[in-house]
VOGUSE-964757 format. One record per atom (N, C-alpha, C): residue number from 1; atom name; x, y, z. Coordinates in Angstrom, 2 decimals, always signed. Layout:
    k   a        x        y        z
  NUM  CA        X        Y        Z
...
END
This chain:
    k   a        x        y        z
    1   N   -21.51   -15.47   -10.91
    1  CA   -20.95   -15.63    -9.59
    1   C   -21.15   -17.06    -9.12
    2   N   -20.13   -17.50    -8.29
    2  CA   -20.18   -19.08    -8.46
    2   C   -20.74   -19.12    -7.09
    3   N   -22.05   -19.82    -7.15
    3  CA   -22.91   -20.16    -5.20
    3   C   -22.60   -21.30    -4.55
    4   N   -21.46   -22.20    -5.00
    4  CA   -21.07   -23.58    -4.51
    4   C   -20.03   -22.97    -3.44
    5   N   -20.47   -22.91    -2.23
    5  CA   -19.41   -22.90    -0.74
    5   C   -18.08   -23.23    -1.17
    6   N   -17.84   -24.61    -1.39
    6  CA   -16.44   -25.00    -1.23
    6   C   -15.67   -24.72    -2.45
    7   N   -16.06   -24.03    -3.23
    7  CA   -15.46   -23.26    -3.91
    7   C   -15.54   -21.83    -4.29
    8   N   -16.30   -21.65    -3.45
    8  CA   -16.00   -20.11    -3.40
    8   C   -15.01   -19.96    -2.07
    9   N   -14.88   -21.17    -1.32
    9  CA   -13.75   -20.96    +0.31
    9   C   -12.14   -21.47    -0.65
   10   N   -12.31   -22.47    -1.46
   10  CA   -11.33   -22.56    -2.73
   10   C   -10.76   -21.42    -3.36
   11   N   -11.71   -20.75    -3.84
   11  CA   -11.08   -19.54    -4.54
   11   C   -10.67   -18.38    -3.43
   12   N   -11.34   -18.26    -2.32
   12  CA   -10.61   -17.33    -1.52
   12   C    -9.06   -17.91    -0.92
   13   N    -8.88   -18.40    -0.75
   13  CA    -8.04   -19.35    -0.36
   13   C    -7.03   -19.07    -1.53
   14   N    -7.07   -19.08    -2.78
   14  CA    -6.27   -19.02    -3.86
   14   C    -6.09   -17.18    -4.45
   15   N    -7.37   -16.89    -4.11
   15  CA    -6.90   -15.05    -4.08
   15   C    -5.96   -14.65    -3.12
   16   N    -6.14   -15.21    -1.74
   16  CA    -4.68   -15.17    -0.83
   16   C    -3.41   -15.44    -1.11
   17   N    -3.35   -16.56    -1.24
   17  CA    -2.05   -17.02    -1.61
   17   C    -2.02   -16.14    -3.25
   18   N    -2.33   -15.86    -3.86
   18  CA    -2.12   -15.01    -5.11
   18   C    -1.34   -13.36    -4.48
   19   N    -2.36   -13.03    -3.47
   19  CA    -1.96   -11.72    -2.87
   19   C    -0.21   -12.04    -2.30
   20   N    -0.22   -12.97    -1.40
   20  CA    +0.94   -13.24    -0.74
   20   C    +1.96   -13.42    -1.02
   21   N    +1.77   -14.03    -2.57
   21  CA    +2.75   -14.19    -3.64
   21   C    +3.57   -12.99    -3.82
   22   N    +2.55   -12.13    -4.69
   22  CA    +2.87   -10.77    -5.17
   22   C    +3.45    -9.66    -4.29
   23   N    +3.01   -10.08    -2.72
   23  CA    +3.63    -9.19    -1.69
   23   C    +5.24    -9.49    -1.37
   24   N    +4.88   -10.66    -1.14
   24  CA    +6.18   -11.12    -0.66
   24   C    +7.60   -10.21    -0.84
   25   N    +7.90   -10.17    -2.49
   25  CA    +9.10    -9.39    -2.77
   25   C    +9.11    -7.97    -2.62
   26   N    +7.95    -7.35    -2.50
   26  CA    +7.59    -6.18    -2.75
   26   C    +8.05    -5.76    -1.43
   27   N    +7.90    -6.34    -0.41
   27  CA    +7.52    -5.47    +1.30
   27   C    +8.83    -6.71    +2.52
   28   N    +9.39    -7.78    +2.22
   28  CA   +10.31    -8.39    +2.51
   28   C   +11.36    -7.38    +3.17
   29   N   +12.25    -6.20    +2.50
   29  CA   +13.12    -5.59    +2.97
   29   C   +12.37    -4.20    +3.43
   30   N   +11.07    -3.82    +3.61
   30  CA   +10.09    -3.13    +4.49
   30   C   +10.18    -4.02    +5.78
   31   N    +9.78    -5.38    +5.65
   31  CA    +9.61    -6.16    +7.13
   31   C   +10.89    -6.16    +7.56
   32   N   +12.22    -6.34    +7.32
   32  CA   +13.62    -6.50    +7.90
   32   C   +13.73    -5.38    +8.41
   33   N   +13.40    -3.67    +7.61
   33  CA   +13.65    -2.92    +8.03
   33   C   +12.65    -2.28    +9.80
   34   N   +11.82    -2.67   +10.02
   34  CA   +10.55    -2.53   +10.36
   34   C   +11.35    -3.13   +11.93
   35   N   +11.29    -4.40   +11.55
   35  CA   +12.00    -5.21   +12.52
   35   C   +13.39    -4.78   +13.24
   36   N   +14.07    -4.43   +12.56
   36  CA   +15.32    -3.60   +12.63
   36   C   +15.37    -2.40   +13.79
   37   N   +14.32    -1.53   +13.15
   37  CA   +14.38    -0.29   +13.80
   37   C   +13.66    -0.31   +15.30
   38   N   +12.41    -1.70   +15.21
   38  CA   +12.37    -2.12   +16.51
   38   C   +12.65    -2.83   +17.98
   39   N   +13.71    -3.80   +17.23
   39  CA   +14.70    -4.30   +17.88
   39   C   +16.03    -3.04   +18.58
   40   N   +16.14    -1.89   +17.77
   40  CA   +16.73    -1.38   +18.31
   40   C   +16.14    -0.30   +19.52
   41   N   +15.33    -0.38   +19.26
   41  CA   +14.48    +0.65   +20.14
   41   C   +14.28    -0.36   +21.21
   42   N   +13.86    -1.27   +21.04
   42  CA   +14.20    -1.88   +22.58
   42   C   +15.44    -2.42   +23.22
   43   N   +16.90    -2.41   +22.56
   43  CA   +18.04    -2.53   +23.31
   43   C   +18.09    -1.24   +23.96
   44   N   +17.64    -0.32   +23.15
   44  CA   +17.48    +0.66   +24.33
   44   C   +16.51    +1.29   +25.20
   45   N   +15.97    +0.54   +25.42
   45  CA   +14.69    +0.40   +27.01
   45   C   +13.61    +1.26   +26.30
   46   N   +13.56    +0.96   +24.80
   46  CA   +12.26    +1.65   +24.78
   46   C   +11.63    +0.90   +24.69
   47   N    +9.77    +1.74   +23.93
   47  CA    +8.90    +0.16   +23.99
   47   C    +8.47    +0.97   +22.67
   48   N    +7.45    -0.12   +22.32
   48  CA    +6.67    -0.15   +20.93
   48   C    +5.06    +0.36   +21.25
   49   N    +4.71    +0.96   +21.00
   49  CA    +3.23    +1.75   +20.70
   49   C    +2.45    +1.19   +19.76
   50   N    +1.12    +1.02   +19.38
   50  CA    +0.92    -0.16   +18.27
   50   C    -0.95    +0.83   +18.27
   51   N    -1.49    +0.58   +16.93
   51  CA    -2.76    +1.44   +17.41
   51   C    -3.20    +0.82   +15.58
   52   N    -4.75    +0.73   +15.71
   52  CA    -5.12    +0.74   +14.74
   52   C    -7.25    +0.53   +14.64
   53   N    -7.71    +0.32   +13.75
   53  CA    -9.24    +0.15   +13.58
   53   C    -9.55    -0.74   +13.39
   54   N   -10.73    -1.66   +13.79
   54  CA   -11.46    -2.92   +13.79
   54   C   -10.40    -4.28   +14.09
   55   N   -10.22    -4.82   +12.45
   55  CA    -9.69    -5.88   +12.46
   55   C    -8.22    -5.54   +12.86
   56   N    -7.64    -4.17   +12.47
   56  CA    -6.20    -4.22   +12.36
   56   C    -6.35    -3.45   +13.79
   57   N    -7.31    -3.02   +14.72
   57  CA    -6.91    -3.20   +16.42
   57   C    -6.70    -4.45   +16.51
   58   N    -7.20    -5.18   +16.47
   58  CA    -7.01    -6.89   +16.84
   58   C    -5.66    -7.16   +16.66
   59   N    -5.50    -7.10   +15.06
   59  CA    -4.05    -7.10   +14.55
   59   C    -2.74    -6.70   +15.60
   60   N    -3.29    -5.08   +16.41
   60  CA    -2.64    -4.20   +17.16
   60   C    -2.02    -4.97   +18.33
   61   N    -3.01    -5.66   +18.81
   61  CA    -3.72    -6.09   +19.91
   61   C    -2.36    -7.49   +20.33
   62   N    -2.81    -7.94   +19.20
   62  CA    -1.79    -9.41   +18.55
   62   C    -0.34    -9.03   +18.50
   63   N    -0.14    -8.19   +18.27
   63  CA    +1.42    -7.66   +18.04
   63   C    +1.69    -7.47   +19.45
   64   N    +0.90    -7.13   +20.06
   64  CA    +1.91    -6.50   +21.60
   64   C    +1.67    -8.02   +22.63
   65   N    +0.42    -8.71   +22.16
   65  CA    +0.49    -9.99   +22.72
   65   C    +1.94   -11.08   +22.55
   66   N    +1.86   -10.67   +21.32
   66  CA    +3.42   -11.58   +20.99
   66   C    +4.80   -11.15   +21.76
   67   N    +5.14    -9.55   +21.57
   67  CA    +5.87    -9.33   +22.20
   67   C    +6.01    -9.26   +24.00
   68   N    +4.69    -8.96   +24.61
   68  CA    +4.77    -8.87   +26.32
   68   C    +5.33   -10.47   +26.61
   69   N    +4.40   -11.30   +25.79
   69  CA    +4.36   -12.55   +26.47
   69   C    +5.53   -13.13   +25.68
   70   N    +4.95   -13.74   +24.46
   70  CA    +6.27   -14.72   +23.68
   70   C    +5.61   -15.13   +22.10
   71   N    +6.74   -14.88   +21.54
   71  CA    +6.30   -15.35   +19.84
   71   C    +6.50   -16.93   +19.60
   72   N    +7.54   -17.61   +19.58
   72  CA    +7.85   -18.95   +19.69
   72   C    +8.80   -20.06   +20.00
   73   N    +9.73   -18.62   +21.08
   73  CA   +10.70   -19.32   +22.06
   73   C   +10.29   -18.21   +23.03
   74   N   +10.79   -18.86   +24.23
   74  CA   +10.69   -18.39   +25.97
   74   C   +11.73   -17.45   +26.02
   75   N   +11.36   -16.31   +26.34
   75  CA   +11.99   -14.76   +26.32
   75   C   +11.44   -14.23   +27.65
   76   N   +12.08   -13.01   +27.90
   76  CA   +11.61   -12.22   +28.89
   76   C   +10.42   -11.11   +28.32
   77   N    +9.21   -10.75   +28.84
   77  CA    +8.42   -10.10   +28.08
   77   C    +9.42    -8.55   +27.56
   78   N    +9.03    -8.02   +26.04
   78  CA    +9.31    -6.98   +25.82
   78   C    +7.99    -5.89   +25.53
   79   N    +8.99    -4.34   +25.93
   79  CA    +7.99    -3.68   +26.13
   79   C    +7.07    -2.91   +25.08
   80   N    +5.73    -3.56   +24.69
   80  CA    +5.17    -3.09   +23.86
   80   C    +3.41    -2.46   +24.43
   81   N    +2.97    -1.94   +24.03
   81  CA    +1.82    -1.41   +24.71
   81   C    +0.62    -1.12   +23.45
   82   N    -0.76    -1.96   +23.30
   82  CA    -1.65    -1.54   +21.90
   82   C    -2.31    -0.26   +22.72
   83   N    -2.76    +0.66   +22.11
   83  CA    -3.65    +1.56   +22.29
   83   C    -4.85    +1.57   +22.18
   84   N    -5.41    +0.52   +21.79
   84  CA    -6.83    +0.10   +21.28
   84   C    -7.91    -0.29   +22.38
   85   N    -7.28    -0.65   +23.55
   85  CA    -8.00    -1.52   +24.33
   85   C    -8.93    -0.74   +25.45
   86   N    -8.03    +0.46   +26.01
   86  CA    -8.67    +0.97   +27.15
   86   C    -9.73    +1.65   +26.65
   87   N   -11.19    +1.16   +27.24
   87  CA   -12.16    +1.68   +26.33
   87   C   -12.32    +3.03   +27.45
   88   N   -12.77    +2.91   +28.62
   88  CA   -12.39    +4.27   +28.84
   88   C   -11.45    +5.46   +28.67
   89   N   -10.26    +5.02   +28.53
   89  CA    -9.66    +6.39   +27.69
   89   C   -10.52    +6.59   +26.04
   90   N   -10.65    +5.36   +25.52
   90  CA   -11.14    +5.92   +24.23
   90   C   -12.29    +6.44   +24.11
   91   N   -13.14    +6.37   +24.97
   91  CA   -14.57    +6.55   +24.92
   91   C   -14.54    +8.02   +25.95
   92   N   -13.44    +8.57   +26.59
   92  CA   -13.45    +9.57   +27.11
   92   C   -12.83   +10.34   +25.96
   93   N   -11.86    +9.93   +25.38
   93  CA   -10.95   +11.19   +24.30
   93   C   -12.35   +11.07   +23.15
   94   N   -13.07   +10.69   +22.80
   94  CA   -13.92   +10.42   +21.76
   94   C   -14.87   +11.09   +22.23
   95   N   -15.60   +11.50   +23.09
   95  CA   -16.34   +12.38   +23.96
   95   C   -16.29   +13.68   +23.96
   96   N   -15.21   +13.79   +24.47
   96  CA   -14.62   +15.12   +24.87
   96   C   -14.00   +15.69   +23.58
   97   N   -13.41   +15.20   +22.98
   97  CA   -12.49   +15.71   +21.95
   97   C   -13.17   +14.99   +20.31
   98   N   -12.33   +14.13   +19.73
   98  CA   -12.73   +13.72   +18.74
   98   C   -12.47   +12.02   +18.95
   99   N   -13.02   +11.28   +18.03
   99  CA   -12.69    +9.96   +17.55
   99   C   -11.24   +10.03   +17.01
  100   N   -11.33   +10.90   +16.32
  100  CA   -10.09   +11.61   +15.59
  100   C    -8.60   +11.18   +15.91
  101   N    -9.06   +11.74   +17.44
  101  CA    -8.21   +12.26   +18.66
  101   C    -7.32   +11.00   +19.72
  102   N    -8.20    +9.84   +18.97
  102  CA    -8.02    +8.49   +20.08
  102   C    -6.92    +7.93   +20.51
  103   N    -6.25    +7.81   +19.32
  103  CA    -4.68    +7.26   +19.68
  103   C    -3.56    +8.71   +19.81
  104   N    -4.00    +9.72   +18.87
  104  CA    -3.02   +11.00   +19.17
  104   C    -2.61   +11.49   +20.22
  105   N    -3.73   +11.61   +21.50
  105  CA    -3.91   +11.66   +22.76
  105   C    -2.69   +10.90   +23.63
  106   N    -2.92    +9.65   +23.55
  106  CA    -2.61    +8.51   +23.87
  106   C    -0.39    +8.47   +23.76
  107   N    -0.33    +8.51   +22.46
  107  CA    +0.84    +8.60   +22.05
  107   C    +1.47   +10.24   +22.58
  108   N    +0.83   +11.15   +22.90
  108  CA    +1.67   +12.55   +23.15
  108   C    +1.61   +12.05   +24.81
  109   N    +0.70   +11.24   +25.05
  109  CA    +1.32   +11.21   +26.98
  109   C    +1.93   +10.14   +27.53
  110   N    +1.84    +9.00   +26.45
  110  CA    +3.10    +7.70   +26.72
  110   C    +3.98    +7.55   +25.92
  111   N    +3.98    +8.47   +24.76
  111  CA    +5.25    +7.90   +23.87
  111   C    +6.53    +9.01   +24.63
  112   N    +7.82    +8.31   +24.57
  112  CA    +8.75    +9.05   +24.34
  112   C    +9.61    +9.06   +23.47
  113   N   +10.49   +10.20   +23.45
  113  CA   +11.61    +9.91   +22.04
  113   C   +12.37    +8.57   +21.78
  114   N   +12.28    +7.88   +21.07
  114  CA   +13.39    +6.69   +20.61
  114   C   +11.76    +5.91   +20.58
  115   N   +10.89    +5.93   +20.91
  115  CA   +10.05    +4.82   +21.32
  115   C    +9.68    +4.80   +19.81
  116   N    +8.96    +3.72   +19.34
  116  CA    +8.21    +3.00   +18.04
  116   C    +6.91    +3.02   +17.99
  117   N    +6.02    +4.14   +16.97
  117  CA    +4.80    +3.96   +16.64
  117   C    +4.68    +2.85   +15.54
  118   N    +3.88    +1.90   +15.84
  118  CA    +2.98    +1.01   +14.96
  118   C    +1.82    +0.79   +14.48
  119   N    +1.45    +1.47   +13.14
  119  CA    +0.43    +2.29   +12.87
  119   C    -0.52    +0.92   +11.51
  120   N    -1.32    +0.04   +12.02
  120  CA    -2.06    -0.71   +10.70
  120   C    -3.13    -0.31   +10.71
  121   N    -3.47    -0.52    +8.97
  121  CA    -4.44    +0.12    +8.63
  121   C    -4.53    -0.34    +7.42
  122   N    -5.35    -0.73    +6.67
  122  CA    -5.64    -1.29    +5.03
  122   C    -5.55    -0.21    +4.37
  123   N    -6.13    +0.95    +4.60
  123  CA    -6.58    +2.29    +3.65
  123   C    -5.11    +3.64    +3.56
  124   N    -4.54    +3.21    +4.73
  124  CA    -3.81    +4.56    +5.10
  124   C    -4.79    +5.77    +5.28
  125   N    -5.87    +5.80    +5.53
  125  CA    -6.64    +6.81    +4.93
  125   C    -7.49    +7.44    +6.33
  126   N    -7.20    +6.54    +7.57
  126  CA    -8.08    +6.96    +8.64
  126   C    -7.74    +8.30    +9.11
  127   N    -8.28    +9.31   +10.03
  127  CA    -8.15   +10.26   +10.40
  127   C    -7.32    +9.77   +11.69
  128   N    -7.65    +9.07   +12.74
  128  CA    -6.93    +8.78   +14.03
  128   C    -5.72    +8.69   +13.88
  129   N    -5.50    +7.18   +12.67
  129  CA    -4.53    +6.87   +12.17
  129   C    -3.34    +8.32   +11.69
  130   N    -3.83    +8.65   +11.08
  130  CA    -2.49    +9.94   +10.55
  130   C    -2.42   +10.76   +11.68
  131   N    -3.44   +11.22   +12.45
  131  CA    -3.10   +11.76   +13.84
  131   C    -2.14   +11.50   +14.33
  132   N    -2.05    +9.86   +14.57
  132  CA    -1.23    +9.55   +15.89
  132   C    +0.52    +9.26   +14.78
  133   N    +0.08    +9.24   +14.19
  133  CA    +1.66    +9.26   +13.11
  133   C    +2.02   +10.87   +13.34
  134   N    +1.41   +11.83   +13.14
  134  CA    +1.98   +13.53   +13.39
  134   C    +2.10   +13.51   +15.13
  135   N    +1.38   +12.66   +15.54
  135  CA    +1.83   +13.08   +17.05
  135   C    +3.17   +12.14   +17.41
  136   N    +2.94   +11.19   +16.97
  136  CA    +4.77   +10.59   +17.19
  136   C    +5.76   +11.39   +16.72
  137   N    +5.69   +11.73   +15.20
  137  CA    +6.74   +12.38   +15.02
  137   C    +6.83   +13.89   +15.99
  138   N    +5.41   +14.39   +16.49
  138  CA    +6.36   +15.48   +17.35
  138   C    +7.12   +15.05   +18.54
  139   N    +6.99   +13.56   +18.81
  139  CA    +7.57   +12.94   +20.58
  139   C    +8.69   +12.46   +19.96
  140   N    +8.86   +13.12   +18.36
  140  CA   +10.83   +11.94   +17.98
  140   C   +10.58   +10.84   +17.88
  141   N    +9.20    +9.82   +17.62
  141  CA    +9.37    +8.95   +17.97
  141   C    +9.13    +8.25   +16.80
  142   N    +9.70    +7.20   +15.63
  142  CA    +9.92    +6.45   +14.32
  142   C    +8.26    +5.91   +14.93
  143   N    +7.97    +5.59   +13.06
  143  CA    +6.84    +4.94   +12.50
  143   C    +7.29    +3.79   +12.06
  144   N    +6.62    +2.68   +12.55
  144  CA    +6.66    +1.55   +11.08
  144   C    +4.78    +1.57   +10.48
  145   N    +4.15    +1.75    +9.66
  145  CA    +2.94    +1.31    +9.39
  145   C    +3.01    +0.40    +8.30
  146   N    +2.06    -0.86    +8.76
  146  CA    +1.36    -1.80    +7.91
  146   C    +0.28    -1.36    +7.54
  147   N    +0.48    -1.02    +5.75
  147  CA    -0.59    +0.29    +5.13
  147   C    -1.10    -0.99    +4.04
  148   N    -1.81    -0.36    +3.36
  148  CA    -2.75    -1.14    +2.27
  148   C    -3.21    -0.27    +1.12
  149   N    -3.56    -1.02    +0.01
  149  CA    -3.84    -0.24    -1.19
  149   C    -2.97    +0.75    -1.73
  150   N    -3.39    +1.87    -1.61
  150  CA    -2.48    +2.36    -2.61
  150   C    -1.74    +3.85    -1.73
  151   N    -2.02    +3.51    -0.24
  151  CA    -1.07    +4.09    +1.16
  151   C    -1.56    +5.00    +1.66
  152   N    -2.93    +5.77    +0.59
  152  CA    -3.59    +6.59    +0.98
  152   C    -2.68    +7.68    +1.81
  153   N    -3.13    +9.00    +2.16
  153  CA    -2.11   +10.12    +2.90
  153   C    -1.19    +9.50    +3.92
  154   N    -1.30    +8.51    +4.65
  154  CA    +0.05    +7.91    +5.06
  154   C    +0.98    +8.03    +4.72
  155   N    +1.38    +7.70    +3.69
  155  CA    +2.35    +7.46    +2.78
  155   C    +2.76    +8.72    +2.68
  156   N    +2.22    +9.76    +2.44
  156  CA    +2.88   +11.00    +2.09
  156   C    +3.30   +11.67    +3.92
  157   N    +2.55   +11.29    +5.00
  157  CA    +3.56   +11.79    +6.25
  157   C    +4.42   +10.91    +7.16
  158   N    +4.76    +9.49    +6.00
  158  CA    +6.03    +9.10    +6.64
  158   C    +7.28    +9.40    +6.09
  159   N    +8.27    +9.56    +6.67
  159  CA    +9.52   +10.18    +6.22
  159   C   +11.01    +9.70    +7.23
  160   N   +12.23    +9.92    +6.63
  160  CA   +12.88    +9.29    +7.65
  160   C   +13.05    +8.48    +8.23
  161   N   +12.93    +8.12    +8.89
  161  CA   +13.33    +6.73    +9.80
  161   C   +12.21    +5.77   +10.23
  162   N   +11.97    +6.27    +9.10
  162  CA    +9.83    +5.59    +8.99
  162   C    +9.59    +4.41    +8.06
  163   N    +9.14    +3.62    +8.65
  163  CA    +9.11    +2.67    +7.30
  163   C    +7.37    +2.16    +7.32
  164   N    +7.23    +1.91    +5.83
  164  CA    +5.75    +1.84    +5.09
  164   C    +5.70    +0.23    +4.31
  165   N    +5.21    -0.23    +5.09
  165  CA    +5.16    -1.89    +4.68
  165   C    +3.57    -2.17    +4.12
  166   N    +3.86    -1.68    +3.07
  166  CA    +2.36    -1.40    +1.63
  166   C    +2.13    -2.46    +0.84
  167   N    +0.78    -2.91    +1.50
  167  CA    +0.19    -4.34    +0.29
  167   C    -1.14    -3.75    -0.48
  168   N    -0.84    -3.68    -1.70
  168  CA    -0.95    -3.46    -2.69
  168   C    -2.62    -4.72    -2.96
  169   N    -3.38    -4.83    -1.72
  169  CA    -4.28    -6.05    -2.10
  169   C    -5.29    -5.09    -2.72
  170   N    -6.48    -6.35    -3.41
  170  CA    -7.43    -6.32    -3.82
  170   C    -8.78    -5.84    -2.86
  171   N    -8.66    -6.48    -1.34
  171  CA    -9.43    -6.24    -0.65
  171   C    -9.28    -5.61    +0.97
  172   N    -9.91    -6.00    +1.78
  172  CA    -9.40    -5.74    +2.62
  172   C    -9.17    -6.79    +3.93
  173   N   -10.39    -8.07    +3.25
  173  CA    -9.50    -9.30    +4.12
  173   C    -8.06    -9.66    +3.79
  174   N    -8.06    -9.51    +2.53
  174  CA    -6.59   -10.16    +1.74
  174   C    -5.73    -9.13    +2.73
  175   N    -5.48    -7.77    +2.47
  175  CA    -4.86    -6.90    +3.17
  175   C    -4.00    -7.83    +4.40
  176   N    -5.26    -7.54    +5.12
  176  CA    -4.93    -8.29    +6.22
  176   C    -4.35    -9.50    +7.03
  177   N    -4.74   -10.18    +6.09
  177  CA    -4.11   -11.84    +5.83
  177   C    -2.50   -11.28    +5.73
  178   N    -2.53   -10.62    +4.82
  178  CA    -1.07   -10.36    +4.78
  178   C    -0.14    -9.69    +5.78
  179   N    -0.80    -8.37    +6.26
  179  CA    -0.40    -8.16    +7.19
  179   C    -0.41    -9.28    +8.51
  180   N    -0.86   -10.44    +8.77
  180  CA    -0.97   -10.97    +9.53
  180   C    +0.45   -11.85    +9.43
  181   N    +0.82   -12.49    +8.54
  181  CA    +2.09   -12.84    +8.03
  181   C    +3.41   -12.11    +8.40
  182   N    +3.38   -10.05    +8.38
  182  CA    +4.32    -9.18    +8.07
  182   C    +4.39    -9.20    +9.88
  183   N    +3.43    -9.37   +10.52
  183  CA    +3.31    -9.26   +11.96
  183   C    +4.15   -10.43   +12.64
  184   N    +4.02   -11.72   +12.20
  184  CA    +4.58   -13.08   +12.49
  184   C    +6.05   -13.00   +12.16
  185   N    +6.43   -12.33   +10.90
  185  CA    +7.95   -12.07   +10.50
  185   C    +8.72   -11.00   +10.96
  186   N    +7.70   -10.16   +11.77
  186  CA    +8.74    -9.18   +12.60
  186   C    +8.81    -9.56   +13.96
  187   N    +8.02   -10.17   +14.15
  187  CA    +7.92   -10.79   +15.82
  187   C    +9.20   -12.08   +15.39
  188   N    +9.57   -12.80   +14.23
  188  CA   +10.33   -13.73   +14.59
  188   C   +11.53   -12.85   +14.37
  189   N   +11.78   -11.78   +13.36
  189  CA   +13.12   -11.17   +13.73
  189   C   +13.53   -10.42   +14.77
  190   N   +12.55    -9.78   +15.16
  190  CA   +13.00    -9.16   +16.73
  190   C   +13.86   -10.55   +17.81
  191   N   +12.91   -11.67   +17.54
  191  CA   +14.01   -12.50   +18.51
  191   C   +14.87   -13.16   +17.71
  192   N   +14.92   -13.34   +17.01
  192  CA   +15.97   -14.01   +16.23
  192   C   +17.22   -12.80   +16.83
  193   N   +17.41   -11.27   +16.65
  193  CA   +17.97   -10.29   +17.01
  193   C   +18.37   -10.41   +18.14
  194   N   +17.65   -10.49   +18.88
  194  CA   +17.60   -10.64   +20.48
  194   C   +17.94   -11.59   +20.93
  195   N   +17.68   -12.61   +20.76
  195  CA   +18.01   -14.37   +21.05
  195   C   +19.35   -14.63   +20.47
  196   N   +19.27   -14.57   +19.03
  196  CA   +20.18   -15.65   +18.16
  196   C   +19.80   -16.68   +17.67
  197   N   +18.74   -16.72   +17.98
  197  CA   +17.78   -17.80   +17.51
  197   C   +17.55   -17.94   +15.89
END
């Protein structure tokens, strides 16, 4: 194992771009589609739902930041909402009910039909996570998830008008890195859509 810093920040640095490489073609017409189905959901006054664990709440967090406020031209905010933040709802549904339960909750009393669940996650594998994917689909309401590895049960309850934007990384920073990229390229096609930009 190599103990020299600047090359072990070298080689991470080069396992990324290795990951990013290999993603790229793989999940490209996942991100168009992703983008697609959310751009349309907001010509028609819906909004985007966004929910996820640790780093990929942040991730969550980041996605609806881009859209309320602005990605990298001056827009009118669009309507997106993370689920991650209100710690009293979460720390009350987590209480009372389950951890389980956090975003499922959440999505059966603000989502409506046409609206967009946005579900990241490295593992596909969380319990909340697949929750709040069965509770969208009972509100009608499309999935996009930014999944990881190898999609874990995710993958098997998206269907339809669902799309699964799956990186195939080694880890779970890499994951993410990437997804951080798939987040930046749907935030620029939504306005590119919207704008003309």
């Amino acid at each position: 194992m190599n103990t020299d810093p600047i090359q072990r920040v070298i080689g991470n640095f080069q396992q990324s771009l290795e990951v990013v490489r290999g993603a790229v073609d793989h999940i490209a017409a996942d991100i168009v589609a992703a983008a697609q189905l959310m751009t349309g959901a907001l010509y028609q006054d819906r909004k985007i739902l966004s929910c996820g664990n640790g780093g990929s709440a942040a991730d969550s967090q980041h996605f609806s930041a881009e859209m309320l406020n602005r990605f990298e031209a001056e827009r009118p905010g669009l309507a997106a909402i993370t689920l991650t933040t209100d710690s009293s709802t979460l720390t009350s549904i987590a209480n009372d009910f389950s951890f389980d339960d956090v975003f499922a909750k959440q999505v059966m009393a603000l989502g409506q039909p046409g609206d967009v669940l946005l579900v990241i996650t490295t593992s596909g594998s969380s319990a909340n996570i697949l929750r709040a994917v069965k509770a969208a689909h009972e509100r009608a309401m499309p999935c996009v998830a930014l999944n990881g590895r190898d999609g874990g049960e995710l993958t098997s309850l998206l269907a339809g008008n669902d799309v699964n934007i799956l990186v195939p990384g080694p880890s779970t920073a890499r994951i993410q890195e990437v997804h951080g990229i798939a987040i930046h390229c749907i935030c620029d096609l939504i306005d590119q859509q919207l704008l003309g930009q």
